[in-house]
N, C-alpha and C positions, 0 to 999 in steps of 0.2 A: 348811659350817654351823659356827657359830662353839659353844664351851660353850654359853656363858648362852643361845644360842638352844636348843639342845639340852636344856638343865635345862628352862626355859621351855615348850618343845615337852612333855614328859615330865609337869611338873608340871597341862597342861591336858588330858592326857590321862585323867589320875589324873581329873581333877577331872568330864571326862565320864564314865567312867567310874561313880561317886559318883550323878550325876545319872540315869545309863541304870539304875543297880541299883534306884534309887529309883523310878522310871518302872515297869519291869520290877514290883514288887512290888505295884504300881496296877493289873495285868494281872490277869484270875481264869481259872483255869484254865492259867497258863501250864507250859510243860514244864520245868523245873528240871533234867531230866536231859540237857537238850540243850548243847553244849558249849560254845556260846557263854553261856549264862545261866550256866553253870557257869565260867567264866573270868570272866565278870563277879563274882561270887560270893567266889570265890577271891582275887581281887585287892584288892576292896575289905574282905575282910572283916576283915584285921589292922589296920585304922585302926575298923571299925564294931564290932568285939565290945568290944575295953574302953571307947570310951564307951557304950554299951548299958549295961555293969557298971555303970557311974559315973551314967547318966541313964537310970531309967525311963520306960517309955512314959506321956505325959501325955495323959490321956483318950480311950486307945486312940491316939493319934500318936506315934509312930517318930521325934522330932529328931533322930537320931544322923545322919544325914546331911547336913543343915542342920549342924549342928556340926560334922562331917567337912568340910564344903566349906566352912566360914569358917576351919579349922585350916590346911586345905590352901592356903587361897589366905595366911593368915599367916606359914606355911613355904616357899612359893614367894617370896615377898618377901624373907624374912630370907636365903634361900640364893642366892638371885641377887646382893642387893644383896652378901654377903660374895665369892660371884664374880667381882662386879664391881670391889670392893677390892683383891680379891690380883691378878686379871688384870692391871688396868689403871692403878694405885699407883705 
């Protein structure tokens, strides 16, 4: 497996990841102590707390995710494409 497939691979994990916390959060009654929700949690949450700070919830809706997965997918491009520069230059 090459880098950029590697980066690639990583960056749409992240980005499931984004979508399954978001999913999860749709769920009522779910176990939050369970270690998978907790790993979910944890991983997303250094990208989801500071835009939370920066965007309040608009009429009871959470976007910080939807903003998280268009940041993610703008950073997966910029870091591949510079990747793909110094790789292959």
């Amino acid at each position: 497996m090459s880098l950029v497939a590697l980066v690639n691979l990583l960056f749409q994990a992240f980005y499931i990841l984004l979508l399954l916390r978001d999913i999860l959060s749709w769920v009522p009654g779910i176990d939050t102590r369970h270690p998978a929700v907790q790993f979910v949690e944890r991983t997303t949450a250094p990208v989801l707390t500071p835009i939370r700070r920066v965007l309040p919830p608009a009429g009871g809706l959470d976007l910080s995710p939807m903003i998280a997965i268009l940041l993610v997918i703008v950073a997966q491009r910029v870091v591949v494409d510079l990747l793909v520069r110094m790789l292959y230059d």
